[in-house]
TORLUMLUM-10515 format. One record per residue: x negated, y, z negated of N, C-alpha, C, O in turn. Coordinates in pm, whole numbers, padded with zeros to 5 digits, always signed. Layout:
N
XYZXYZXYZXYZ
...
# end
This chain:
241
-01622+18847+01676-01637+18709+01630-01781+18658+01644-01827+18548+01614
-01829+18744+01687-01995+18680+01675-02066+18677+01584-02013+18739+01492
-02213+18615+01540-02296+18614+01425-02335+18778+01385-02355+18874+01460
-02337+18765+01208-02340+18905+01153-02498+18908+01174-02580+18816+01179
-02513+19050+01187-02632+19088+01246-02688+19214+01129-02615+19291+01066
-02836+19206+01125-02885+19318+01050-02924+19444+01117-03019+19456+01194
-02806+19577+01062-02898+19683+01116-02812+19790+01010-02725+19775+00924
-02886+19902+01066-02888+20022+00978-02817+20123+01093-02832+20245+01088
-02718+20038+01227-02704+20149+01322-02557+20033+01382-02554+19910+01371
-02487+20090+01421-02334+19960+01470-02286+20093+01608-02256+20211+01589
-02293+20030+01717-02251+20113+01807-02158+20047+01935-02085+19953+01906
-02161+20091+02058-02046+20065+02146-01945+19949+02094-01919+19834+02130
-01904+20030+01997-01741+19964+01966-01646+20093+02054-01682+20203+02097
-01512+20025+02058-01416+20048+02134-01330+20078+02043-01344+20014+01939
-01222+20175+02045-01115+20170+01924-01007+20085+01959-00961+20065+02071
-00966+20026+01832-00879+19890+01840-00946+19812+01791-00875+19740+01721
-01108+19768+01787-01184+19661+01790-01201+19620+01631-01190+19702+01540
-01215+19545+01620-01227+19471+01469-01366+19447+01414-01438+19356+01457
-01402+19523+01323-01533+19493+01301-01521+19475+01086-01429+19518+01016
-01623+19414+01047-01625+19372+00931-01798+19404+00872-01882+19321+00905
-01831+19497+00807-01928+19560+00724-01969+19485+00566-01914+19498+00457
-02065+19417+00601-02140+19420+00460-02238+19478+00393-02353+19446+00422
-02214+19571+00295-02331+19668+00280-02378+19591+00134-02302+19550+00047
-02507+19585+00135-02587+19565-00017-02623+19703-00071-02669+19786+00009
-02612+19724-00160-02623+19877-00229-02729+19823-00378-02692+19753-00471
-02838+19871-00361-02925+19834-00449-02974+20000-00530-03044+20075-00461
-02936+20044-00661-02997+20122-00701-03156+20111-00795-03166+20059-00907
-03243+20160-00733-03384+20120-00774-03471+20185-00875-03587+20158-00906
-03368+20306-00932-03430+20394-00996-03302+20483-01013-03235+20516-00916
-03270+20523-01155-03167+20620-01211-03263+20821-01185-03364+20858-01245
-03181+20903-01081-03211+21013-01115-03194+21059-01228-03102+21023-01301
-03311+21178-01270-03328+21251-01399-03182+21314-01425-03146+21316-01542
-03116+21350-01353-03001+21461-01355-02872+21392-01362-02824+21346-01258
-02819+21382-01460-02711+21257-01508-02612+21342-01365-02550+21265-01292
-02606+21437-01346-02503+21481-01268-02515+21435-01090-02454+21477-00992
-02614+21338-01103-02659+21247-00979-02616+21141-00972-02609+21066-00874
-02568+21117-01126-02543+20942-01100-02417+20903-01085-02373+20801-01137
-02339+20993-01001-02236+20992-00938-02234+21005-00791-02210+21120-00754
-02248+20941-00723-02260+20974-00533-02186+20923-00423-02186+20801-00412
-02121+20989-00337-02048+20928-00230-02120+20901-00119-02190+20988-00066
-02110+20754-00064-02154+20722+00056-02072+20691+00182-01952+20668+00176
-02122+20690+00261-02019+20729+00405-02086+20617+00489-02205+20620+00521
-01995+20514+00523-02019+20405+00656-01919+20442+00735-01804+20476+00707
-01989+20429+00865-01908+20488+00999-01952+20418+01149-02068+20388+01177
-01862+20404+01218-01903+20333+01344-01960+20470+01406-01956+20580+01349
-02029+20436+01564-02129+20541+01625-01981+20577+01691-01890+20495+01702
-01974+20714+01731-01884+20740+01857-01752+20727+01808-01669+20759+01894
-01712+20697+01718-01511+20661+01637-01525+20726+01538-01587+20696+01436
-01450+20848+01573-01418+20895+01406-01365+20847+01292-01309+20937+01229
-01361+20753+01247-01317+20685+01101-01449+20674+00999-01566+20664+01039
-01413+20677+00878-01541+20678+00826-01485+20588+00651-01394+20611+00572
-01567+20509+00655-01524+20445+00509-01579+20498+00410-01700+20518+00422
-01517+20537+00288-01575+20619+00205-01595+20540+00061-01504+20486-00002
-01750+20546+00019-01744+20441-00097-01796+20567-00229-01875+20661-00217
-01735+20531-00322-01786+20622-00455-01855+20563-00552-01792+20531-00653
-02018+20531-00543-02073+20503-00634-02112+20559-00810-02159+20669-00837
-02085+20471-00893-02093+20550-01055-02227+20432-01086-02237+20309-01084
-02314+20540-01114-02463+20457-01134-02433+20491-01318-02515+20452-01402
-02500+20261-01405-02514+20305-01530-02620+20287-01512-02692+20196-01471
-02634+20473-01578-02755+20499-01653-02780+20513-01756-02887+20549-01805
-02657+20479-01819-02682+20543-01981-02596+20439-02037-02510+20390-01964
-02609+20395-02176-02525+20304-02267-02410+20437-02377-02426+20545-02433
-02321+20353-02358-02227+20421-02474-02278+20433-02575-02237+20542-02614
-02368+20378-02676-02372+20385-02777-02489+20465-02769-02564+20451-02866
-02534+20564-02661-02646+20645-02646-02516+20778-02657-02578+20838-02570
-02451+20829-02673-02341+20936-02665-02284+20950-02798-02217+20866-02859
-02304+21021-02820-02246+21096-02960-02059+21047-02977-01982+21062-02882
-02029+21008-03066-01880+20964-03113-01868+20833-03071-01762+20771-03087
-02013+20761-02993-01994+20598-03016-02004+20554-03155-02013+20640-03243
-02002+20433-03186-01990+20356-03319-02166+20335-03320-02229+20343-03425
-02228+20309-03196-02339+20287-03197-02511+20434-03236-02633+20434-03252
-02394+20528-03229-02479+20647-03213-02492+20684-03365-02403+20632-03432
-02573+20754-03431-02613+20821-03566-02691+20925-03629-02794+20909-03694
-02625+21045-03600-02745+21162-03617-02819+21151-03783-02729+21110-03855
-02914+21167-03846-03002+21168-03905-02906+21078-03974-02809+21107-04045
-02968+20923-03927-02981+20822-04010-03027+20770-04083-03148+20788-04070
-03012+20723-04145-03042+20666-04296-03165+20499-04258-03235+20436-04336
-03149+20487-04162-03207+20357-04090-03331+20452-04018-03429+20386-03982
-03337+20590-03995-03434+20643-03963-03491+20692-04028-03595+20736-03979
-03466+20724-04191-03542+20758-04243-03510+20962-04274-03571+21057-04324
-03359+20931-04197-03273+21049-04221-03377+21150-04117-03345+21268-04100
-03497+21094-04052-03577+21225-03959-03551+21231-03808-03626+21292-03732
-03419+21150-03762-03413+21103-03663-03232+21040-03641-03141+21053-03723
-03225+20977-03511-03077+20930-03458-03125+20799-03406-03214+20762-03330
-03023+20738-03484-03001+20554-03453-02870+20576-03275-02754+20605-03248
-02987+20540-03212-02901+20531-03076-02947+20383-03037-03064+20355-03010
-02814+20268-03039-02800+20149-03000-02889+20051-03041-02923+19948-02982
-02936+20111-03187-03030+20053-03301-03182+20058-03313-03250+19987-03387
-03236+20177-03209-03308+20227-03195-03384+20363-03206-03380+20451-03120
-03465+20369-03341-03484+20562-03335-03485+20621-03238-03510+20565-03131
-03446+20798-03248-03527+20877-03163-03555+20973-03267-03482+21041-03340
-03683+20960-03256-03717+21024-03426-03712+21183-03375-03734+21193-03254
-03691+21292-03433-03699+21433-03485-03825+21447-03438-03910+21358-03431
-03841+21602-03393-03953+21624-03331-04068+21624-03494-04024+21643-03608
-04196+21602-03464-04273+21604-03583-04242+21455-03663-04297+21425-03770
-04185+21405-03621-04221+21246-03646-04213+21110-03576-04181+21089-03459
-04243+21035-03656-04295+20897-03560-04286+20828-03636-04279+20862-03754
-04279+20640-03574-04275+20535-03614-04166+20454-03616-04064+20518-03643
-04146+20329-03597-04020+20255-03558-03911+20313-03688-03820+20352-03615
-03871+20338-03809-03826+20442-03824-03805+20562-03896-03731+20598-03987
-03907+20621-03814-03914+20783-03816-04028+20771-03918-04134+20787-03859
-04042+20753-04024-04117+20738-04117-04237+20837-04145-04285+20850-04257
-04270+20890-04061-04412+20933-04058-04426+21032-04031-04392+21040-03913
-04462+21141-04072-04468+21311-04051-04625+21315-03978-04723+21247-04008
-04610+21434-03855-04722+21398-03798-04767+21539-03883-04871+21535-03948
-04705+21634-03881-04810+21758-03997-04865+21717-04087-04984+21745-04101
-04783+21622-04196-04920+21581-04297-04982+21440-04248-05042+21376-04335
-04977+21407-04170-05100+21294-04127-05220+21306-04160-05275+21208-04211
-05283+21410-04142-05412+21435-04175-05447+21472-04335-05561+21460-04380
-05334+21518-04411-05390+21573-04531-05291+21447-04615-05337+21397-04718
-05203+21418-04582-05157+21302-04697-05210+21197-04703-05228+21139-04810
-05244+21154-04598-05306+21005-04589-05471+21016-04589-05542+20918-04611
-05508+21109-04570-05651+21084-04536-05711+21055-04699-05666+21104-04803
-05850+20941-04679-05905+20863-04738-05773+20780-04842-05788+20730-04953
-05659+20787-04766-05540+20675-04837-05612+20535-04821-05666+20490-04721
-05593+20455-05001-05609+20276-05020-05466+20245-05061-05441+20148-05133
-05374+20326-05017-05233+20255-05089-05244+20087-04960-05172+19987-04960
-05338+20115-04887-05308+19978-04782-05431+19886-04812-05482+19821-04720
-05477+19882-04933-05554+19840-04994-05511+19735-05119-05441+19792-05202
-05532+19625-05144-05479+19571-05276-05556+19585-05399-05505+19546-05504
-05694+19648-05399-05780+19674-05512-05862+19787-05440-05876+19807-05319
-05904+19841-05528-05986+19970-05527-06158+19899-05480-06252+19962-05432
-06154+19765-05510-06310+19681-05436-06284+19670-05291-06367+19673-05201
-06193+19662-05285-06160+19673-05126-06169+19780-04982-06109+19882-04948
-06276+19698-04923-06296+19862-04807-06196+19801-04625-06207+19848-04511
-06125+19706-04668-06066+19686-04566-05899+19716-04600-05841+19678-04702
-05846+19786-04499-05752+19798-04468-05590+19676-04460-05583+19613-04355
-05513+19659-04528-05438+19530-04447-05493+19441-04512-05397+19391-04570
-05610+19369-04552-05649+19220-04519-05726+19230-04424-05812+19145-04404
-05708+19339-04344-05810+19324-04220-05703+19213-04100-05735+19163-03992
-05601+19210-04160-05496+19147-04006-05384+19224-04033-05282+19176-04083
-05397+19332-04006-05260+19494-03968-05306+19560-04011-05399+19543-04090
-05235+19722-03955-05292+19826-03917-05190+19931-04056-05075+19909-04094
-05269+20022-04094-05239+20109-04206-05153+20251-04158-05213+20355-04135
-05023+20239-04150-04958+20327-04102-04868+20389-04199-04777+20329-04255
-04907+20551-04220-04840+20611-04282-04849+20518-04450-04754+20486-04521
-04974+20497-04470-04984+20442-04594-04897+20323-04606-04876+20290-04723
-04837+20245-04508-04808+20096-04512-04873+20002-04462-04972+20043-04402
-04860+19893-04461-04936+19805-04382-04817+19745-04274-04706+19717-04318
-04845+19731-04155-04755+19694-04035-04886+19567-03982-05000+19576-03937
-04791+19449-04020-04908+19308-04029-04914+19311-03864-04842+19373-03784
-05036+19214-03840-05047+19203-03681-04973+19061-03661-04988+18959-03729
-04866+19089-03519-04780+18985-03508-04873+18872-03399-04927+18907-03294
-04875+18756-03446-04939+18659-03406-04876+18600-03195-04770+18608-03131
-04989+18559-03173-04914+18499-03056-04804+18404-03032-04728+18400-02935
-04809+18324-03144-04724+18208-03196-04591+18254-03286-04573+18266-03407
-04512+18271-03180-04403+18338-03300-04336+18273-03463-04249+18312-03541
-04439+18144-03459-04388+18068-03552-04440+18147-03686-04386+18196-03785
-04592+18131-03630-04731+18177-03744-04658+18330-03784-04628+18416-03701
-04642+18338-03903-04638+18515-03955-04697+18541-04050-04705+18462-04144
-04768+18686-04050-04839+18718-04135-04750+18793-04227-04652+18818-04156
-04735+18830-04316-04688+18892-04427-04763+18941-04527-04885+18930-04520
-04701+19005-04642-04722+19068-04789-04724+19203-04755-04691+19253-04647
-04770+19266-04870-04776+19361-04920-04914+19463-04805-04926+19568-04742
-04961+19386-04827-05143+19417-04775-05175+19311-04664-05293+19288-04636
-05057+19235-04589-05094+19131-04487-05194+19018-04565-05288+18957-04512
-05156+19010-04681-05247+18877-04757-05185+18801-04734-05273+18715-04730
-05080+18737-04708-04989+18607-04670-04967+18530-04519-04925+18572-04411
-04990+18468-04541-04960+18370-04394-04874+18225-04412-04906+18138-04492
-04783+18218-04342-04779+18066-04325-04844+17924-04249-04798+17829-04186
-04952+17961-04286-05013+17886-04150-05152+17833-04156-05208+17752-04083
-05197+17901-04264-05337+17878-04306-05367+17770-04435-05485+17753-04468
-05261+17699-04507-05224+17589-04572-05337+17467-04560-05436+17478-04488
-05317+17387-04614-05389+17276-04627-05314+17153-04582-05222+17098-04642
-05377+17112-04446-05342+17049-04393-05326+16840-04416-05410+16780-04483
-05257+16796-04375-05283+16637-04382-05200+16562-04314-05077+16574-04307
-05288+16463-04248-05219+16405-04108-05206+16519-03990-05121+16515-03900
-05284+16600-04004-05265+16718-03886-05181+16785-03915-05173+16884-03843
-05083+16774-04019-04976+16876-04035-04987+16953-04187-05022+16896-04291
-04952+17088-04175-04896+17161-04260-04836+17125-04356-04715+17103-04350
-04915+17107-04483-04875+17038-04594-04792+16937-04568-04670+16927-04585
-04874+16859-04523-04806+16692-04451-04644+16696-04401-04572+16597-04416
-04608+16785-04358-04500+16777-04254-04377+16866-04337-04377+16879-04459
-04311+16904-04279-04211+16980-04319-04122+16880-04419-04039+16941-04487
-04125+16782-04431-04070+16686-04505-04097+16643-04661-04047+16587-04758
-04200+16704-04618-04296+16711-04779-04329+16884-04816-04340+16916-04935
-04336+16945-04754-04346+17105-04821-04339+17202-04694-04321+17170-04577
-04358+17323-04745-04413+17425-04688-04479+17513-04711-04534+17530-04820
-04491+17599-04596-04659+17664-04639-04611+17839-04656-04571+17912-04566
-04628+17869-04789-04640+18027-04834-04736+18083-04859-04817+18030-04935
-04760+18207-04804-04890+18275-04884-05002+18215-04912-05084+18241-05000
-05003+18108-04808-05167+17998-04807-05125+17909-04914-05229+17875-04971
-05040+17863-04962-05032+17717-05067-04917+17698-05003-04835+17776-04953
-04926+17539-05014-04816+17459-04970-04723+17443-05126-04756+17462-05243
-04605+17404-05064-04477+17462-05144-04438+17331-05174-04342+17313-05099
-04453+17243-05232-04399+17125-05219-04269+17108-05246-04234+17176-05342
-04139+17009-05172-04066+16959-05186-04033+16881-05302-04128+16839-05368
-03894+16848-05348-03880+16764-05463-03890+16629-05418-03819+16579-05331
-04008+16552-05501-04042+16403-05438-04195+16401-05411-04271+16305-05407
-04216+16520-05397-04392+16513-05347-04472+16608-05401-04428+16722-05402
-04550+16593-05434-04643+16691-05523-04825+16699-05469-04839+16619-05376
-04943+16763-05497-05100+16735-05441-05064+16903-05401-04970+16977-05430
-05183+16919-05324-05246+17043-05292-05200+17054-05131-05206+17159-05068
-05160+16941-05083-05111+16928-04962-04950+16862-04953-04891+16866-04845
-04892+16807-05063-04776+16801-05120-04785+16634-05014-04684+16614-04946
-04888+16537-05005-04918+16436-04927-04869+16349-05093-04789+16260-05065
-04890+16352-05214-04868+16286-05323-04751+16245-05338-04679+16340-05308
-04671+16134-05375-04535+16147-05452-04564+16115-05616-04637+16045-05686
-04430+16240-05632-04478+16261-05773-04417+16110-05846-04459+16091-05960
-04353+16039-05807-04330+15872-05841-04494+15796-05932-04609+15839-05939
-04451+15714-05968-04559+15608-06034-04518+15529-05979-04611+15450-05964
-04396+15474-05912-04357+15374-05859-04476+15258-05763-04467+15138-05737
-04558+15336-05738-04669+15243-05642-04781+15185-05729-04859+15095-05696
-04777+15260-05862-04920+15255-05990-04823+15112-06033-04891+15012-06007
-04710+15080-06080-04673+14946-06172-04695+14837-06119-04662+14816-06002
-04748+14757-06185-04784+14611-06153-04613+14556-06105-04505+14594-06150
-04639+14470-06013-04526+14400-05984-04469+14274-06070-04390+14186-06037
-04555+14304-06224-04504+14162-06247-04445+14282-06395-04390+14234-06494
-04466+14407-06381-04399+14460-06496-04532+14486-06568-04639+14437-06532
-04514+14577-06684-04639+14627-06768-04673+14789-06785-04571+14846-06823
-04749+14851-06774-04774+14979-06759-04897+15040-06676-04991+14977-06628
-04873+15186-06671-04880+15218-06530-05074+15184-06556-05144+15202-06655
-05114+15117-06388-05206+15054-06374-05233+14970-06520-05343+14945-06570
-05160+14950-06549-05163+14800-06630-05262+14851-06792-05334+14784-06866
-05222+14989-06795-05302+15083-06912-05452+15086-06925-05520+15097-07027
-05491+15074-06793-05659+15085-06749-05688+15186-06683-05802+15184-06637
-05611+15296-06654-05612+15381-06571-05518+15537-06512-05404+15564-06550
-05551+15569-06474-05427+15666-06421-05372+15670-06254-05448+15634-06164
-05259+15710-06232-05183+15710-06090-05247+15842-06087-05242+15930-06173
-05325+15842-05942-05355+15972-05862-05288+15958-05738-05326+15873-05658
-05200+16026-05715-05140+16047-05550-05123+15879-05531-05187+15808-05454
-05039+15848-05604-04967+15709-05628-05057+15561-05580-05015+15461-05522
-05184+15593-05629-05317+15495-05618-05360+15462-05817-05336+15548-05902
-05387+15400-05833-05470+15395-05960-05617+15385-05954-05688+15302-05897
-05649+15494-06026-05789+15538-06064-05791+15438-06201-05703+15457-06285
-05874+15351-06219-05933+15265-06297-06061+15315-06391-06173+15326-06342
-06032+15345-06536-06126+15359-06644-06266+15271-06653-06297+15154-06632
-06325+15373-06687-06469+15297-06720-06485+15263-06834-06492+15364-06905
-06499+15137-06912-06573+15097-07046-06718+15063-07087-06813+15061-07009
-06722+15039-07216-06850+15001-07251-06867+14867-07163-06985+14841-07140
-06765+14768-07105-06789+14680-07048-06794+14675-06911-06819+14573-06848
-06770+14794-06858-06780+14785-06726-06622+14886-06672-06525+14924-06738
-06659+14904-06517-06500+14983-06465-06368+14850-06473-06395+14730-06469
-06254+14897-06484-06166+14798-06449-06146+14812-06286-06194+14901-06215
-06059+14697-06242-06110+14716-06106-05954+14625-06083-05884+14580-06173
-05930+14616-05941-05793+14547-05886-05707+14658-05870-05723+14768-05923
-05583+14610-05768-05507+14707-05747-05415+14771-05799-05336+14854-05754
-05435+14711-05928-05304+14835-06049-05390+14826-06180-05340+14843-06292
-05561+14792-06152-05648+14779-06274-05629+14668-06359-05650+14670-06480
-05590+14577-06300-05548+14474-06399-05657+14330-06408-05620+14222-06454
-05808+14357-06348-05911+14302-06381-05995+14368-06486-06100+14315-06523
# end
């Protein structure tokens, strides 16, 4: 009945006596030899022959790493047929590489070498765009710190992120567009280079009725730009001086 105590050693007990064992069992590392990761351990008082016997089964391995899981796939089709989809992950065939399989390391040197398929014009001496790396004659874009920002295309020419900004935001807010391949995408309702415009005239009509800026002018990004005459610019806020 006394406080549990830490040790790695339990001695002058008496038989009859009541004692209560808490063991923490921490495995810190899976042995190489699957035929290890099965082990019996033995707790025992000092001096009393009784001995508690525990049978540890260490996972080291996932089911869907074993052949006749649902998860397992010898020369898959997701690998590129050079390799096995184990738990959605290649293990590519010896002699190739790449997330999947894709890539023969024997012709590395003679298929690809002086390859521009990762090139978008033959004027071009950069690789990618110059943001991703030319693998196996693809381009594999470089993934940004910002998991928002992604680079894309063909040749890593696309971004969402490099747009034309207004009010600090990305083609003035997700509310008004978005940003593809460096142009903002405008929404229905808003139109400009930053999609900040509404495509409305509604703000160009005089409030007393008439036409748009009062037929002195044109609606730009729902302002009126006022014509110049032989007599001078028109001027006022829907041109109606």
């Amino acid at each position: 009945n006394g406080p549990e105590l830490q040790t790695s050693k339990c001695d002058n007990l008496k038989e009859g006596q009541k004692v209560s064992f808490t063991a923490q069992i921490q495995l810190l590392k899976c042995p190489e030899d699957p035929r290890d990761w099965t082990q019996t351990i033995h707790i025992s008082p000092v001096g009393i022959n009784e001995v508690m016997q525990i049978q540890l089964s260490m996972l080291c391995s996932c089911p869907c790493e074993q052949p006749g899981s649902i998860g397992y796939q010898a020369q898959a089709n997701s690998c590129s047929s050079h390799g096995t989809s184990m738990c959605g992950i290649c293990n590519c065939d010896e002699s190739f590489f790449g997330n999947k399989c894709e890539c023969s390391a024997t012709d590395l040197n003679s298929k690809y070498a002086n390859d521009t398929s990762c090139r978008a014009d033959s004027t071009s001496t950069t690789d990618c765009s110059g943001r991703g790396n030319c693998v196996c004659g693809a381009c594999e874009c470089t993934k940004r710190l910002n998991p928002i920002e992604i680079v894309s295309g063909k040749f890593c020419e696309c971004d969402n992120f490099s747009c034309e900004r207004n009010k600090n935001q990305l083609c003035t807010g997700p509310d008004h567009g978005t940003c593809e391949c460096g142009r903002c995408k405008c929404k229905p309702g808003w139109t400009g280079s930053n999609c900040g415009c509404k495509e409305s005239n509604d703000t160009c009509m005089p409030p007393e009725g008439g036409e748009i800026c009062s037929g002195h002018g044109s609606c730009e990004c729902g302002v009126c730009k006022c014509t110049v005459t032989d007599k001078g610019r028109h001027s006022g806020l829907y041109c109606e001086k």
